[in-house]
C-alpha positions in Angstrom: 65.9 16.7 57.8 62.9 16.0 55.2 64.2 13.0 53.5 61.6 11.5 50.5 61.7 7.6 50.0 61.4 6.2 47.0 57.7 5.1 47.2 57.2 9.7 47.6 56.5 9.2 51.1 58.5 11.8 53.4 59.9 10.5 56.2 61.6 12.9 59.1 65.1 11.8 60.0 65.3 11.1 64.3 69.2 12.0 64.0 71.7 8.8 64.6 70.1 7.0 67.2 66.5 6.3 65.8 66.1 3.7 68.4 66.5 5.4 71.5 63.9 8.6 70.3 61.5 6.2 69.9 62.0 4.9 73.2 61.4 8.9 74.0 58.5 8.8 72.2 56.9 6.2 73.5 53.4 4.8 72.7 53.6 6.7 69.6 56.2 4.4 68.2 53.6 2.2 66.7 53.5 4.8 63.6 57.0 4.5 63.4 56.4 2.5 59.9 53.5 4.4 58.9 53.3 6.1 55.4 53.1 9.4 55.8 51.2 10.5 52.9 48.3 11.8 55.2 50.3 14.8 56.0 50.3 16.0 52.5 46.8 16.6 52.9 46.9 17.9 55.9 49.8 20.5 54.7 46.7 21.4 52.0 44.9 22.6 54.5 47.6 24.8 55.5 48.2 26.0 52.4 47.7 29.4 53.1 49.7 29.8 55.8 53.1 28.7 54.3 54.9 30.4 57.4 53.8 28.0 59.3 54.0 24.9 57.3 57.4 24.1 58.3 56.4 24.4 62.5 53.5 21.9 61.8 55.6 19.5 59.5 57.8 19.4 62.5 55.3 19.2 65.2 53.5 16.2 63.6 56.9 14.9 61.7 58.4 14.6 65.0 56.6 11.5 66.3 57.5 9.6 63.3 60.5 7.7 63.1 62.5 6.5 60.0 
């Protein structure tokens, strides 16, 4: 689930147990708190390809937690 914070960030809900995906996720975890405003730019670039916009939000959402 997409989930957009007050600040217009969107953050990418883990499911109940935030804690123990980022123990899954490992070193990655240290952009668990990291804006992720960088995406929207990215998702620019992808613009055109809007069927795949939703794999690569969740292919690069994924590593984030909330």
């Amino acid at each position: 689930m997409l989930q957009f914070s007050q600040n217009g960030y969107v953050w990418l809900s883990a499911g109940r147990d935030p804690a123990r995906r980022a123990h899954r996720v490992g070193q990655v975890t240290r952009w668990n708190t990291c804006p992720l405003g960088w995406i929207f730019v990215f998702m620019l670039v992808l613009s055109d390809f809007g069927k795949y916009q939703v794999a690569y939000l969740y292919l690069f959402g994924i590593i984030f937690v909330e």
